[in-house]
VEXDREN-2710 file (C-alpha; in Angstrom, 1 decimal):
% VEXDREN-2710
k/r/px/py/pz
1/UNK/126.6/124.0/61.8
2/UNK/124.4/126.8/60.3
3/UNK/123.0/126.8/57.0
4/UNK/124.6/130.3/56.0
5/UNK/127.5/128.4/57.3
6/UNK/127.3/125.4/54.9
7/UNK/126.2/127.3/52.3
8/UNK/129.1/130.2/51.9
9/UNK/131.7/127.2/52.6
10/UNK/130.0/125.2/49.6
11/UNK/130.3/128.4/47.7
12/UNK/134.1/129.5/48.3
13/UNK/135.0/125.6/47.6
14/UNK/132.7/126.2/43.9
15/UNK/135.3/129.4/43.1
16/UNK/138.6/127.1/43.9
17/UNK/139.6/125.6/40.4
18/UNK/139.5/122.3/40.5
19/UNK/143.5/121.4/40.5
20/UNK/143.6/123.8/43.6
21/UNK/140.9/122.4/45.8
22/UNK/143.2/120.1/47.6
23/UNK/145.9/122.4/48.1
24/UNK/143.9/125.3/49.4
25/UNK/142.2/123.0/52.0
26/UNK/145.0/121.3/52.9
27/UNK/146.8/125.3/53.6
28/UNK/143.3/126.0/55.5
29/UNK/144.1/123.2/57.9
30/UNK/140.3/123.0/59.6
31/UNK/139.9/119.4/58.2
32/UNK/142.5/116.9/59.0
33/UNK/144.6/114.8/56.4
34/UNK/142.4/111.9/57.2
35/UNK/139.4/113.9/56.4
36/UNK/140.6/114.9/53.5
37/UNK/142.4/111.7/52.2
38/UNK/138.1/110.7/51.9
39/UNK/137.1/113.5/49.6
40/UNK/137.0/112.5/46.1
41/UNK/138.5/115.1/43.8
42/UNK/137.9/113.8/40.9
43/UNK/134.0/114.2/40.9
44/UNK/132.3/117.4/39.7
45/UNK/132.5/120.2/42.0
46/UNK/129.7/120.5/43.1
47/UNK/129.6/117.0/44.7
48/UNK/133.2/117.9/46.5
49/UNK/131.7/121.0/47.6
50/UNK/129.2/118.9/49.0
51/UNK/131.2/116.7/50.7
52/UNK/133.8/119.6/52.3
53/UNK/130.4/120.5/53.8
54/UNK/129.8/117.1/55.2
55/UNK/133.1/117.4/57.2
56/UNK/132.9/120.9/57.9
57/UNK/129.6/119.8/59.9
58/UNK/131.8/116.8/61.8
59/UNK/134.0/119.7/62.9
60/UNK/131.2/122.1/63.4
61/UNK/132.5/125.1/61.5
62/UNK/131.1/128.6/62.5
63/UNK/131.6/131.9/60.4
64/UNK/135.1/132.4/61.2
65/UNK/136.4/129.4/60.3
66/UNK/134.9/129.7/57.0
67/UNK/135.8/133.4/56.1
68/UNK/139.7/132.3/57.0
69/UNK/139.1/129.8/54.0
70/UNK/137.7/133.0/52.6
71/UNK/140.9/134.6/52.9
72/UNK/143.0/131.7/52.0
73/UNK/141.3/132.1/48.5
74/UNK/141.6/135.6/48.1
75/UNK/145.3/135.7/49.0
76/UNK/146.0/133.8/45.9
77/UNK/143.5/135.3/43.2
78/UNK/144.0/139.0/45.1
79/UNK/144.4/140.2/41.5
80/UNK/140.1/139.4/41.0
81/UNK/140.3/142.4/43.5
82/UNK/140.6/146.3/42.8
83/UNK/142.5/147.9/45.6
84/UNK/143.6/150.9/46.7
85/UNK/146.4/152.3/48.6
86/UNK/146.0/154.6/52.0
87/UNK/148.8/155.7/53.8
88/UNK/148.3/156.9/57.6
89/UNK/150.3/159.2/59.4
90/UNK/151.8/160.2/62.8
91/UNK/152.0/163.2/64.7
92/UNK/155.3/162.7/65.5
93/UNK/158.2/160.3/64.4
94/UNK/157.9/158.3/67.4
95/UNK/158.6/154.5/66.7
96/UNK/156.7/151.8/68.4
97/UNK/156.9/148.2/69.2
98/UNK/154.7/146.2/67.1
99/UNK/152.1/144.1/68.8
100/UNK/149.9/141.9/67.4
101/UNK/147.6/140.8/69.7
102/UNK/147.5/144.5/70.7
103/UNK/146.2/145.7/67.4
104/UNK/143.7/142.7/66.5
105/UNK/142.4/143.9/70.4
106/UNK/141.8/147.5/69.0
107/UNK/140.6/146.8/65.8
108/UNK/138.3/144.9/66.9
109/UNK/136.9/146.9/69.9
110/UNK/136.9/150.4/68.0
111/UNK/134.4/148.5/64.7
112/UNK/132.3/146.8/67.3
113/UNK/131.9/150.1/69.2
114/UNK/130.1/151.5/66.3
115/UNK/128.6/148.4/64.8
116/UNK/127.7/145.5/66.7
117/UNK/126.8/143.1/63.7
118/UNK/130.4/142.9/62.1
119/UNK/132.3/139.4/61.4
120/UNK/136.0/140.4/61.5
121/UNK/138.7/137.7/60.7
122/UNK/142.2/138.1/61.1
123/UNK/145.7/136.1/58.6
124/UNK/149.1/136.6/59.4
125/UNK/151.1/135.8/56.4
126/UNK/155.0/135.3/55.9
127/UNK/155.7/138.9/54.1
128/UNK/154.5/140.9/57.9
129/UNK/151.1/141.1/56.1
130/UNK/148.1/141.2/58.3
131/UNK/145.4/140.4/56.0
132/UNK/141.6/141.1/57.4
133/UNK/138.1/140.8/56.4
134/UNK/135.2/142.5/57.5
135/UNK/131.6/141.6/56.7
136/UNK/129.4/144.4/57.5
137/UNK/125.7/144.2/58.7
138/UNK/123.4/146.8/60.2
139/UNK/122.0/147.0/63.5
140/UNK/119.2/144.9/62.4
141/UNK/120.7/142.3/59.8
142/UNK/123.5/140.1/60.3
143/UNK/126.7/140.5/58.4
144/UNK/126.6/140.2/54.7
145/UNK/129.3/137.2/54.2
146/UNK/129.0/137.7/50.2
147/UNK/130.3/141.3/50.5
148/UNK/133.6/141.9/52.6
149/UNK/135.8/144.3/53.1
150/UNK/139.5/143.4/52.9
151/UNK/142.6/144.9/54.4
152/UNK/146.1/144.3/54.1
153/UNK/148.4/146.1/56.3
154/UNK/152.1/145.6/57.1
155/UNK/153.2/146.0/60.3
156/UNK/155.3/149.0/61.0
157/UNK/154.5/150.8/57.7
158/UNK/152.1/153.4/57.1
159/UNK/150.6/152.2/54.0
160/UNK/147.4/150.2/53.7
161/UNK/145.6/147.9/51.1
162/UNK/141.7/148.3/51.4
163/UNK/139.6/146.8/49.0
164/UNK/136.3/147.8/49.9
165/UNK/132.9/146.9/49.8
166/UNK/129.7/148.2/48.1
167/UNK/128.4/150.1/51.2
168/UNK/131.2/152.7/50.8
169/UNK/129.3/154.2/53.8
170/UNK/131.1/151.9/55.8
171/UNK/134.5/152.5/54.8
172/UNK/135.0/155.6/57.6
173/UNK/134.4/152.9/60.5
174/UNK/137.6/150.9/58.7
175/UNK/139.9/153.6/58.5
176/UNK/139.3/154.7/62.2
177/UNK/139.4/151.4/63.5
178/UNK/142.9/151.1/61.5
179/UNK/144.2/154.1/63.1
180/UNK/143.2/153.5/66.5
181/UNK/144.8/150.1/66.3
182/UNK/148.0/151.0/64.7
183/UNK/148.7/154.0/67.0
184/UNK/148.6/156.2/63.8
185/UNK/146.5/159.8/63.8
186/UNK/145.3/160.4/60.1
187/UNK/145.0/158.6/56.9
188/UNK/144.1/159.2/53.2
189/UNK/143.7/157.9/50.0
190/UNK/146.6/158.2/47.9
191/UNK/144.2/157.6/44.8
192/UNK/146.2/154.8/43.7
193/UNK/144.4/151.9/42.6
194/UNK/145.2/148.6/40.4
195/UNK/144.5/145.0/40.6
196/UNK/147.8/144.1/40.7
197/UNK/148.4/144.3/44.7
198/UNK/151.8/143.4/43.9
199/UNK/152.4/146.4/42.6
200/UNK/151.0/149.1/44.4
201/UNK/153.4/147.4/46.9
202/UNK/156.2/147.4/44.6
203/UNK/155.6/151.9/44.4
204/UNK/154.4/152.5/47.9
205/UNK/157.5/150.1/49.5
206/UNK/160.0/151.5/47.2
207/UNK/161.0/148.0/45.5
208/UNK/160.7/149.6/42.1
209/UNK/162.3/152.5/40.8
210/UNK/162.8/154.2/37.6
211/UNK/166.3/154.5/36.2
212/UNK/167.7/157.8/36.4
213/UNK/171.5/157.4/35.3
214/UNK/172.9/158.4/32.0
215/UNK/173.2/155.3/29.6
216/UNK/174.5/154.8/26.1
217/UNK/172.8/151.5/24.4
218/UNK/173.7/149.8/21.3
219/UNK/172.8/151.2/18.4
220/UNK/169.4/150.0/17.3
221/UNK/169.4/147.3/14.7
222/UNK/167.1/147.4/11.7
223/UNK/165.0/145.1/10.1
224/UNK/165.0/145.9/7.1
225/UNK/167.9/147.3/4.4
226/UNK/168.0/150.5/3.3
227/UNK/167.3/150.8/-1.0
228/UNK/170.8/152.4/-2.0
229/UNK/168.5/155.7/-3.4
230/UNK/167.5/156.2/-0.5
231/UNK/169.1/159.7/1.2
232/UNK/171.6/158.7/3.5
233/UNK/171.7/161.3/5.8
234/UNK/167.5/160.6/6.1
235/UNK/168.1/157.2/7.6
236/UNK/170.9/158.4/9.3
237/UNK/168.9/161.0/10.9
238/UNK/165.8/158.4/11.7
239/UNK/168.1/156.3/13.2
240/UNK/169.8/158.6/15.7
241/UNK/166.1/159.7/16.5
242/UNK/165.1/156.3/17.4
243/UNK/168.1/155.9/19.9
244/UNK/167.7/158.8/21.2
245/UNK/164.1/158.3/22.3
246/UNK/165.2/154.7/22.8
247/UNK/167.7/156.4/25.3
248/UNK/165.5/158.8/26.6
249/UNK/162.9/156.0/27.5
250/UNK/165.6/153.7/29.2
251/UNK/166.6/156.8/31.3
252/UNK/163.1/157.3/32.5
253/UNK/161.4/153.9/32.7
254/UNK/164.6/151.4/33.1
255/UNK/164.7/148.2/31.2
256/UNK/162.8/145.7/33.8
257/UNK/159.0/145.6/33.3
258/UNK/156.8/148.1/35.0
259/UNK/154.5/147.7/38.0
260/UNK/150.7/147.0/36.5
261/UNK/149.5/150.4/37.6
262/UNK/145.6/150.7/36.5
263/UNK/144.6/154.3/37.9
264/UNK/146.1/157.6/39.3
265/UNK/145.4/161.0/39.5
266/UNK/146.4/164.3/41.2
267/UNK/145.5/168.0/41.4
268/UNK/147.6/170.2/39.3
269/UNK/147.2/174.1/40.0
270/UNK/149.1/176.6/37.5
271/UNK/148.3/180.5/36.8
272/UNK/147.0/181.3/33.9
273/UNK/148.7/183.8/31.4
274/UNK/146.9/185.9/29.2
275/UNK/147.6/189.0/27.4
276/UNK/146.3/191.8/30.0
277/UNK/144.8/193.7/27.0
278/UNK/142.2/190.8/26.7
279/UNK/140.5/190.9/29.5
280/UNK/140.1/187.4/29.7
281/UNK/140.8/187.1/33.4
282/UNK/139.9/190.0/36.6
283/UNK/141.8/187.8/39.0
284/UNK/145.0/186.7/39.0
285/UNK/143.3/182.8/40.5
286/UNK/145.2/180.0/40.1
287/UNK/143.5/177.4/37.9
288/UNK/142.9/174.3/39.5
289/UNK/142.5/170.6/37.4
290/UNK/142.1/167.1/38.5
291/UNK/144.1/165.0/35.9
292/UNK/142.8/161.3/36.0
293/UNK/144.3/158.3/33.7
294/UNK/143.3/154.4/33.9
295/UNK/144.4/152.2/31.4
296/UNK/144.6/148.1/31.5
297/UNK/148.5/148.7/32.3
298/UNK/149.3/152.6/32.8
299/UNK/153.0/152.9/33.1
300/UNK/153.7/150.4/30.1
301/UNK/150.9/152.8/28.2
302/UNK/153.1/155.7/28.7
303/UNK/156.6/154.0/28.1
304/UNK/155.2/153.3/25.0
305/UNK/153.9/156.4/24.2
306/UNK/157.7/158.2/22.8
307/UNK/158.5/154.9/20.8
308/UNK/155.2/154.9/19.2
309/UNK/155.9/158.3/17.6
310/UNK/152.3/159.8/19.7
311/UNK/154.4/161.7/22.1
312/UNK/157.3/163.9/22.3
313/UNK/160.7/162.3/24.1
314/UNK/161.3/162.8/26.7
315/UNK/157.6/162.2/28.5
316/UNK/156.3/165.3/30.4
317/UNK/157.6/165.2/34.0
318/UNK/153.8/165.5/35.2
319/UNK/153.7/162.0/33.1
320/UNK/156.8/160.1/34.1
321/UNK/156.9/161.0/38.2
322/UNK/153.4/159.1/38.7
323/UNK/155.4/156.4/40.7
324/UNK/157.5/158.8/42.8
325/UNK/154.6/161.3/43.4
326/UNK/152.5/158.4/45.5
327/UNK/153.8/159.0/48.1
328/UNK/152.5/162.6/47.8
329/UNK/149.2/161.6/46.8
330/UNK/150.0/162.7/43.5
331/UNK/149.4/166.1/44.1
332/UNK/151.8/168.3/41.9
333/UNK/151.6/172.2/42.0
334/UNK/152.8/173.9/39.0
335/UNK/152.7/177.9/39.8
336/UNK/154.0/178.9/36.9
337/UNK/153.4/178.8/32.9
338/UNK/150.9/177.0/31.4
339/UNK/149.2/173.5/31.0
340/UNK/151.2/170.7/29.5
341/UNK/149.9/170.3/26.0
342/UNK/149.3/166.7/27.5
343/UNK/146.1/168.3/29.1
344/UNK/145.1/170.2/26.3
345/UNK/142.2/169.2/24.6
346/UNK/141.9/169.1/20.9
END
């Protein structure tokens, strides 16, 4: 076995928490139970990592076998991973017959085309997931093992899951081998990243949606007792403001936990209007902005924005329609009036 070999196994078995080890070899299935009823997990891991090597060479491992194990680890932790969302398209609405053997064939022979150095390893998975990783070298290095690219694509959808390497240079090869193989014609970023793959899933597939229908919840209970000075119609007035923006939330975001969203963005284009007499603007040009937000959990962040008392209820359209607009790379076009005061600086 070679020692790059040895060496990138030893170090995906040092990532795998110790509990795990056992499990995740036993679901990479290169070693056989026998092999593995000899490993000691009990010992530091470096000493098992040692060992998995040992057997690794009995079997003589090469690259491939070790970047499936590779895989195998990422599939689990695949939230230690940013990704982002690409959705291809067609130039007709012709359907097509799935094949995967077909598509492994293509991918394959469209990334060698251009680069001969490339390790590409292929993982079906339960879901119709096709998970693949690419390790990129250059025409005079081999591939860099320690920097991947990953890709998860389901099979008859148009939606892909890249999380990409450093060399961002490489990342055009990955997108035309992905069309060529899947028969598609074009594809683009959607700008919709998080590191919840999950997720992005749940928006792109349509297994979340936000609640639309007119509802009527309890009235809010308060903590505390009102002092009998205090002005009646004042609490009574707080009150139906808090279920109204309670109501207005529910009506927007549902009551079910929102998809981990961590970044989105679209263009927004809107005329500007000015009093003529100013002068301000020759040209009647559209004014074009590129409206960014990232936060730990986005779409719980602006849930929470009304109830918090830092935000009118209910939310700004251009706010709330983040998870419906993905699918239109969130690129909204207001033509008329002005900015949000959202987007307004102070």
């Amino acid at each position: 076995m070679d020692e790059t070999v040895a060496e990138y196994i030893r170090r995906t078995v040092l990532k795998i928490p110790r509990a795990e080890i056992k499990t995740m070899l036993q679901k990479w299935g290169f070693l056989s139970e026998a092999q593995l009823q000899t490993l000691n997990f009990h010992q530091i891991k470096d000493n098992i990592s040692q060992e998995v090597v040992q057997l690794c060479e009995e079997n003589s491992a090469d690259i491939k076998q070790a970047a499936v194990l590779d895989i195998i680890y990422n599939h689990i932790y695949q939230n230690k991973k940013m990704w982002s969302v690409y959705q291809m398209k067609k130039s007709g609405e012709e359907l097509e017959c799935f094949d995967i053997t077909d598509f492994k064939k293509k991918f394959k022979g469209r990334l060698r085309s251009a680069l001969k150095n490339v390790t590409i390893t292929f993982k079906e998975y339960e879901d119709n997931a096709i998970w693949i990783r690419v390790a990129w070298g250059t025409p005079y290095k081999k591939p860099n093992q320690y920097k991947p690219s990953y890709v998860v694509y389901h099979s008859q959808t148009p939606y892909v899951f890249i999380c990409a390497s450093v060399l961002k240079s490489n990342l055009p090869l990955l997108c035309q081998a992905l069309i060529v193989a899947s028969n598609y014609h074009d594809i683009r970023e959607m700008e919709l990243r998080s590191h919840s793959l999950d997720s992005l899933k749940d928006i792109v597939f349509k297994r979340y949606s936000q609640n639309f229908q007119t509802y009527c919840p309890k009235p809010l209970q308060g903590g505390n007792v009102e002092p009998e000075s205090a002005d009646i119609r004042i609490v009574q007035e707080n009150r139906s403001e808090k279920e109204r923006i309670h109501r207005l939330n529910w009506e927007v975001f549902g009551g079910g936990p929102q998809p981990k969203l961590e970044f989105a963005q679209y263009k927004l284009e809107t005329m500007f209007k000015s009093d003529p007499k100013m002068g301000v603007l020759d040209k009647k040009e559209p004014f074009r902005c590129l409206v960014k937000f990232s936060s730990p959990h986005l779409l719980e962040s602006l849930k929470s924005l009304a109830p918090a008392g830092m935000a009118d209820a209910p939310l700004s359209p251009l706010l709330t329609c983040i998870p419906h607009k993905a699918r239109n790379y969130f690129k909204i076009r207001e033509k008329k009036g002005l900015f949000p005061e959202s987007f307004v600086s102070p």
